[in-house]
VEXKOLRO-741767 format. One record per residue: x, y, z of N, C-alpha, C in turn. Coordinates in steps of 0.001 Angstrom, whole numbers, padded with zeros to 6 digits, always signed. Example, Ala and Ser with C-alpha at 12.3 -4.5 7.8 and 13.67 -1.06 7.14 Angstrom:
BEGIN
+013190-005690+007800+012300-004500+007800+013200-003300+007800+012850-002250+007080+013670-001060+007140+012900+000030+007870
# end
This chain:
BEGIN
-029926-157952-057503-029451-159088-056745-030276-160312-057079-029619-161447-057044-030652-162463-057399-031570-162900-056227-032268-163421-056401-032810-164582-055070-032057-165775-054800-031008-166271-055052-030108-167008-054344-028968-166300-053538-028912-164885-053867-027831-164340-053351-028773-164186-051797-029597-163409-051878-030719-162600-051119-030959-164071-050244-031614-165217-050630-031411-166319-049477-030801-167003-048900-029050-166549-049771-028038-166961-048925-027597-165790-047871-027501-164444-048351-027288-163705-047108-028341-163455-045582-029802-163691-045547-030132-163806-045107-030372-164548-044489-030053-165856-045028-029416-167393-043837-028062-167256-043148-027242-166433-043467-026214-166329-043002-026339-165405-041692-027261-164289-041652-028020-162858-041014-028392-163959-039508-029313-164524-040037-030098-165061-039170-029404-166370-038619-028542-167273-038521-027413-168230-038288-027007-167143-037236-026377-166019-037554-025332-165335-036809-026225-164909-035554-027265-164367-035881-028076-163384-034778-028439-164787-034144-029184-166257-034212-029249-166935-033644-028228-167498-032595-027226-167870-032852-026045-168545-032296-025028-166839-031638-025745-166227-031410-024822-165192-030464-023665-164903-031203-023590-164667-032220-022452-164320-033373-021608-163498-032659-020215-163263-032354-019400-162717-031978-019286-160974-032634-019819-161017-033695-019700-159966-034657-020552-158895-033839-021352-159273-033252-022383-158029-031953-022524-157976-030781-020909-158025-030367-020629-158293-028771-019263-156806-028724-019525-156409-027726-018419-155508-027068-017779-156210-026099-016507-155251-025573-015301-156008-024244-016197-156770-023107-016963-155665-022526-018135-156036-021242-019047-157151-021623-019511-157811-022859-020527-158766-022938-019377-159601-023488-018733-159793-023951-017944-161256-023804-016634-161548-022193-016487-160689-021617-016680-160686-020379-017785-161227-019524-018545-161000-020162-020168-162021-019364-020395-163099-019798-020058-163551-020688-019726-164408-021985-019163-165502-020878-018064-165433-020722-016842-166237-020032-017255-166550-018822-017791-165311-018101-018480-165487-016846-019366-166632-016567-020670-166462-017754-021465-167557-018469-020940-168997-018406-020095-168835-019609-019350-170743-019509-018695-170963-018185-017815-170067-017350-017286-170751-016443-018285-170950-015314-019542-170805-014966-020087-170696-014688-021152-171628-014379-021482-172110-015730-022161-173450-016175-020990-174533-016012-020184-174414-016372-018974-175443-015704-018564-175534-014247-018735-174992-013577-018117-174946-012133-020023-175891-012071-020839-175106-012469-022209-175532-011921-022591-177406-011749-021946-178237-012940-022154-178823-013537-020794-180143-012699-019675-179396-012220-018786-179701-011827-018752-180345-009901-018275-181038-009827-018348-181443-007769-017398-180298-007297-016101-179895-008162-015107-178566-007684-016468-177900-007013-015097-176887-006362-016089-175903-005090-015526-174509-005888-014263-174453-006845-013649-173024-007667-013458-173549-008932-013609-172698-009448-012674-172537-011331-012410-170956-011219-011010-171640-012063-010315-170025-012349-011196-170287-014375-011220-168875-014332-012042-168250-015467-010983-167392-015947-010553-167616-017138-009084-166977-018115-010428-166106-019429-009826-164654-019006-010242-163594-019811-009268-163113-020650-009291-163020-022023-008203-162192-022464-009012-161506-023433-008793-159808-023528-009781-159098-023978-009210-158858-025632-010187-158699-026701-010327-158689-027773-010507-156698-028459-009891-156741-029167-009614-155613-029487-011284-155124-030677-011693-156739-030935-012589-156538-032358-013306-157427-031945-014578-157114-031893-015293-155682-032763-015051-155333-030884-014820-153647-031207-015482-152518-030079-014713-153456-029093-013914-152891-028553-012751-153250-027362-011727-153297-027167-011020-153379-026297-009675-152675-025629-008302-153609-026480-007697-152489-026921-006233-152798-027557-005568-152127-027354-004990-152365-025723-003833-151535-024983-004145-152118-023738-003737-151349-022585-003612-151615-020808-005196-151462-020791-005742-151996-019931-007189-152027-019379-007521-152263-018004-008787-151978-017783-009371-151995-016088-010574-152982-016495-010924-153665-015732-011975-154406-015440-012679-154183-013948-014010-153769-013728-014168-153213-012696-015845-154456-012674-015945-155007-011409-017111-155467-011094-017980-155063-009727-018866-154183-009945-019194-154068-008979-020583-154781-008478-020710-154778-007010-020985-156070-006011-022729-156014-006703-023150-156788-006573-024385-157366-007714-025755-157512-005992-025380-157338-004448-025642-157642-003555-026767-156533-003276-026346-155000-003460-027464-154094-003103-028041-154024-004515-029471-153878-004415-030474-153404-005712-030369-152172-005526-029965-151708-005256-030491-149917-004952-029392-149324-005810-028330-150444-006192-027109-149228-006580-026592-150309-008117-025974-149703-008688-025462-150151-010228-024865-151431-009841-025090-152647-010414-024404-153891-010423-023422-154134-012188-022951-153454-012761-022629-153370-013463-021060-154048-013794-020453-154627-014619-019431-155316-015175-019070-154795-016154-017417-153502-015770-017117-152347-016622-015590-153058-016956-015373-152581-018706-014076-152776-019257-013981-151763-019723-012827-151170-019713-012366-149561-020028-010952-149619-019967-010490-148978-021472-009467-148572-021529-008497-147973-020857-007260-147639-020361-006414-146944-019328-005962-146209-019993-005980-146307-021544-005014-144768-022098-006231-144612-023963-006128-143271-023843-006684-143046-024697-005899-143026-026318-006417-143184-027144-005861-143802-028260-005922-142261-029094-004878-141576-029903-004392-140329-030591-005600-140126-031253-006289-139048-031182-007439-138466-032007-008988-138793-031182-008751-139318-029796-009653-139786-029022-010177-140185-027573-011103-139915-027162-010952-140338-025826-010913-141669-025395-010617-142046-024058-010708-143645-023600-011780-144300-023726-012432-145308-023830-013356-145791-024371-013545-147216-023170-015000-146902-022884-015266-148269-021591-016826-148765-022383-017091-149987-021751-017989-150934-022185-018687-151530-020755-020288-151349-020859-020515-151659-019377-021772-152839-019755-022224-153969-018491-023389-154288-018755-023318-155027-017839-024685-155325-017524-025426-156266-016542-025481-157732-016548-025436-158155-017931-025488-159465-018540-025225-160595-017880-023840-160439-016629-023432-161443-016003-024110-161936-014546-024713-160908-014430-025672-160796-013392-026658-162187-013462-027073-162662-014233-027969-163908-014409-027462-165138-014605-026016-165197-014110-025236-166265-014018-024521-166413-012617-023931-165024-012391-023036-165316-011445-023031-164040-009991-023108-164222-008931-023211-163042-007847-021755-162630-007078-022111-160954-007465-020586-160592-007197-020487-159372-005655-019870-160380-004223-020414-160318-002907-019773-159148-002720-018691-158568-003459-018162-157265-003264-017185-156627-004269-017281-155485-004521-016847-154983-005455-015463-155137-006175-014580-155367-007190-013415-156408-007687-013312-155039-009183-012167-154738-008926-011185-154274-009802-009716-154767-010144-009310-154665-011108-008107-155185-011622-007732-153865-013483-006237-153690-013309-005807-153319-014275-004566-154144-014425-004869-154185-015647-003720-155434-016719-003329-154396-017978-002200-154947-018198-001439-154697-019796-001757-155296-020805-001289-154298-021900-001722-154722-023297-001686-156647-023222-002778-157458-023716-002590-158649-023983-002655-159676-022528-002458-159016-021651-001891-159685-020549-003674-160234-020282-003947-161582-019542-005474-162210-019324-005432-161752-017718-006481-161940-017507-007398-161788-016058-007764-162953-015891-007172-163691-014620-008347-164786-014186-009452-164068-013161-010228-164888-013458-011545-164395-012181-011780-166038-011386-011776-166025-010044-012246-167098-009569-013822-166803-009406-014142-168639-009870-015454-168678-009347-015500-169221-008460-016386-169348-007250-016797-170246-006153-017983-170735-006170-018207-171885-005686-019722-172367-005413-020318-171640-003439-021454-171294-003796-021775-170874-002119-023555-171469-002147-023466-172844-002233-024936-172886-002093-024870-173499-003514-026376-172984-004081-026847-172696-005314-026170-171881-006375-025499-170452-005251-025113-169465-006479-023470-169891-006633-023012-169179-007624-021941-169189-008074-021360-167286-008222-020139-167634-007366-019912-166059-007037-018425-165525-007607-018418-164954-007770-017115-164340-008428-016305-163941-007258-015408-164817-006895-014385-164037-005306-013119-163786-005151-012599-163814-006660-011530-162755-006702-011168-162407-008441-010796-161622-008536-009419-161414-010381-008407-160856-009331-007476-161636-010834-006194-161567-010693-005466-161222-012548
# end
């Protein structure tokens, strides 16, 4: 390999890993993702809601078919605050496949637990609210 090849791919490596490259995100972290921007926008905003439009990505690692989005309430420490996307039907040669994480937790507080299942393609809004300081997630649809 030359050394121009070798310092162009490795500027490219490091560009991507800097700027949150899409290429190393699953369903559940660009779900937090969205959470994130709408988030900083409602923050930034005099509104008291924003609706937050999710539509889930099949690539990389995520749902391409009917799906569940499950948030549960971020209020007790004692128990999983977690922000789950999971498949509803399993794909021929495989089981269903879910994606979980915490990530949204440092943006936004979720006062009670929020599930929703949608169809292939079909988006999720999530409302945000302002309550104070925090910014809370108080309903999908």
């Amino acid at each position: 390999m030359s050394p121009t090849f070798c310092t162009r791919f490795t500027g490219l490596v490091a560009a991507c890993l800097l700027s949150g490259c899409f290429v190393f995100t699953d369903g559940a972290t660009r779900l937090a993702g969205d959470l994130r921007s709408g988030a900083a926008d409602l923050r930034s905003s005099p509104q008291q809601t924003l609706e937050v439009e999710h539509r889930p990505s099949s690539l990389p690692d995520g749902v391409d078919g009917p799906y569940r989005i499950l948030l549960l309430a971020t209020t007790d420490p004692t128990r999983s605050r977690a922000l789950v996307v999971e498949e509803v039907e399993a794909k021929p040669g495989r089981r269903a496949r879910g994606w979980a994480t915490t990530y949204h937790t440092n943006f936004v507080s979720v006062p009670k637990a929020l599930s929703i299942q949608k169809g292939k393609g079909e988006p999720t809004i999530l409302v945000l609210r302002k309550v104070g300081d925090v910014i809370e997630v108080e309903s999908v649809r």
